[in-house]
DRENBA-11978 format. One record per residue (C-alpha): residue number from 0; y, x, z. Coordinates in nm, 2 decimals, decimal comma. Example, Ala and Ser with C-alpha at 12.3 -4.5 7.8 and 13.67 -1.06 7.14 Angstrom:
# DRENBA-11978
+-----+--------+--------+--------+
| num |      y |      x |      z |
+-----+--------+--------+--------+
|   0 |  -0,45 |   1,23 |   0,78 |
|   1 |  -0,11 |   1,37 |   0,71 |
+-----+--------+--------+--------+
END
This chain:
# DRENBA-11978
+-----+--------+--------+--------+
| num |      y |      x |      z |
+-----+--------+--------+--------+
|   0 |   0,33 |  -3,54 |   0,65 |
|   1 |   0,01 |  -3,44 |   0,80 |
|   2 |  -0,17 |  -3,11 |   0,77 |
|   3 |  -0,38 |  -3,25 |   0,46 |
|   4 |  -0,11 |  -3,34 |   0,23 |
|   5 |   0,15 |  -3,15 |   0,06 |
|   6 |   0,40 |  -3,26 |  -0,23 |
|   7 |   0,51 |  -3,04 |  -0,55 |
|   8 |   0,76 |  -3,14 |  -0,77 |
|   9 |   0,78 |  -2,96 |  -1,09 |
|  10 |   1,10 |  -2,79 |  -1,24 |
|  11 |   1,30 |  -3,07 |  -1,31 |
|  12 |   1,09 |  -3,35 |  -1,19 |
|  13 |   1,14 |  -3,52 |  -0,84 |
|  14 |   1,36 |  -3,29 |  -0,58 |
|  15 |   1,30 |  -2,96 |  -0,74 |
|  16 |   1,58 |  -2,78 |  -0,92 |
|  17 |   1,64 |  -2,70 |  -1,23 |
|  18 |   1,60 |  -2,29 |  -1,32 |
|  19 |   1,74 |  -2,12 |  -1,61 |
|  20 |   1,46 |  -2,03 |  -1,79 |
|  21 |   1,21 |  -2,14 |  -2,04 |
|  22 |   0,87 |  -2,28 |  -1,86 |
|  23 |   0,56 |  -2,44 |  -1,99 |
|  24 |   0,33 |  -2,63 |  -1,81 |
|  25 |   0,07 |  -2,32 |  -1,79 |
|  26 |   0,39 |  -2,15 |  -1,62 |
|  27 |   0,40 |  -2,44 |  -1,34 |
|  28 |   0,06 |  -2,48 |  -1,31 |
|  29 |   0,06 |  -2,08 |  -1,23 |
|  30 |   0,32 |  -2,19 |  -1,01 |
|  31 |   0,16 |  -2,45 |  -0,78 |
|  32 |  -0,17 |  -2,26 |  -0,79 |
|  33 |  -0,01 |  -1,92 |  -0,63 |
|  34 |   0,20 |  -2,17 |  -0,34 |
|  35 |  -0,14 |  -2,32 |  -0,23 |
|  36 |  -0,31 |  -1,94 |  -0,21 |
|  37 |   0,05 |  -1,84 |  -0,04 |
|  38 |   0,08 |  -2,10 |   0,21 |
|  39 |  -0,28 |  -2,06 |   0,29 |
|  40 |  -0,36 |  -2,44 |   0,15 |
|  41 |  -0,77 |  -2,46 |   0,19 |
|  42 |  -0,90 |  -2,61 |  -0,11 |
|  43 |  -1,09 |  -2,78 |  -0,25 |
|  44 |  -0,81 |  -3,05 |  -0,35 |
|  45 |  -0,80 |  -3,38 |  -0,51 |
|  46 |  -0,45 |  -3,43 |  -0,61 |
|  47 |  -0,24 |  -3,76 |  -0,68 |
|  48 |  -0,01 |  -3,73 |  -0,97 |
|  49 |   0,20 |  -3,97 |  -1,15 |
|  50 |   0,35 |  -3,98 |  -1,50 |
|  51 |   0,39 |  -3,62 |  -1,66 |
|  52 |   0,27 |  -3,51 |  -1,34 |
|  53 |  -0,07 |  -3,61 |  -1,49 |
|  54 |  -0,01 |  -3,31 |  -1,77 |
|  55 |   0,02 |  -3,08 |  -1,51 |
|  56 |  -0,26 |  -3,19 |  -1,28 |
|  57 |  -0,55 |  -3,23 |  -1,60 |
|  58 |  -0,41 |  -2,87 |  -1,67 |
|  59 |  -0,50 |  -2,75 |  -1,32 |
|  60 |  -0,82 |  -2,88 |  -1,30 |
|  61 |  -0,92 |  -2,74 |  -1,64 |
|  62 |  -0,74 |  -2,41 |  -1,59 |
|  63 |  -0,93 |  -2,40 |  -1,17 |
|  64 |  -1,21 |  -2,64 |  -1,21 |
|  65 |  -1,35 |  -2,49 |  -0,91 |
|  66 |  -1,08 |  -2,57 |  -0,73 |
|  67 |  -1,05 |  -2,95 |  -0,78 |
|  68 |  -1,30 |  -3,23 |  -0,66 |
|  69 |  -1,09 |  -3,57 |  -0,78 |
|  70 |  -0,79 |  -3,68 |  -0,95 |
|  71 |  -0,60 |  -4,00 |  -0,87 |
|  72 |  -0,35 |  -4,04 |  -1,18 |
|  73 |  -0,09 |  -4,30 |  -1,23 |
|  74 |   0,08 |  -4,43 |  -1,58 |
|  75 |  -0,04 |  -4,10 |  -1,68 |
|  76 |   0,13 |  -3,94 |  -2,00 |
|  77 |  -0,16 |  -3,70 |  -2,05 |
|  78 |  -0,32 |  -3,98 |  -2,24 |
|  79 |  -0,06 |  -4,16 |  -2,48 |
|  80 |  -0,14 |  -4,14 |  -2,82 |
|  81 |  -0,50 |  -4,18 |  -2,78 |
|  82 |  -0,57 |  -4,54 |  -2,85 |
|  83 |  -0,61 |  -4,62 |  -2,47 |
|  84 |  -0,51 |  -4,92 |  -2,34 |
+-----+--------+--------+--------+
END
């Protein structure tokens, strides 16, 4: 890992673990925007997602559009159901 990358998984996705609450994606989202201002991450980002990952990372950038300058999204789930092919 170099000093420009850093890796989130979500509650229950990839290496995280599970917690015993209730969370919505606004909830992780919160989440992943208070580590980067924590850990002093300089922004702005573009951020790789894959899968649901793609919820949370269309979420971001609408909820800290300032913050985001691209988007690389793979077999995201953000879109099913919309006719896309």
């Amino acid at each position: 890992m170099t000093d420009r990358e850093r890796f989130f998984d979500a509650d229950h996705f990839g290496r995280s673990m599970a917690v015993p609450m209730s969370r919505t994606a606004r909830d992780l989202v919160s989440d992943l925007h208070a580590l980067l201002q924590t850990a002093h991450v300089p922004g702005p980002y573009v951020f790789a997602a894959h899968s649901f990952g793609g919820i949370f990372a269309r979420l971001y950038a609408s909820t800290y559009p300032k913050e985001i300058v691209g988007m690389v999204l793979v077999d995201d789930r953000a879109v099913m159901g919309l006719g896309l092919k």
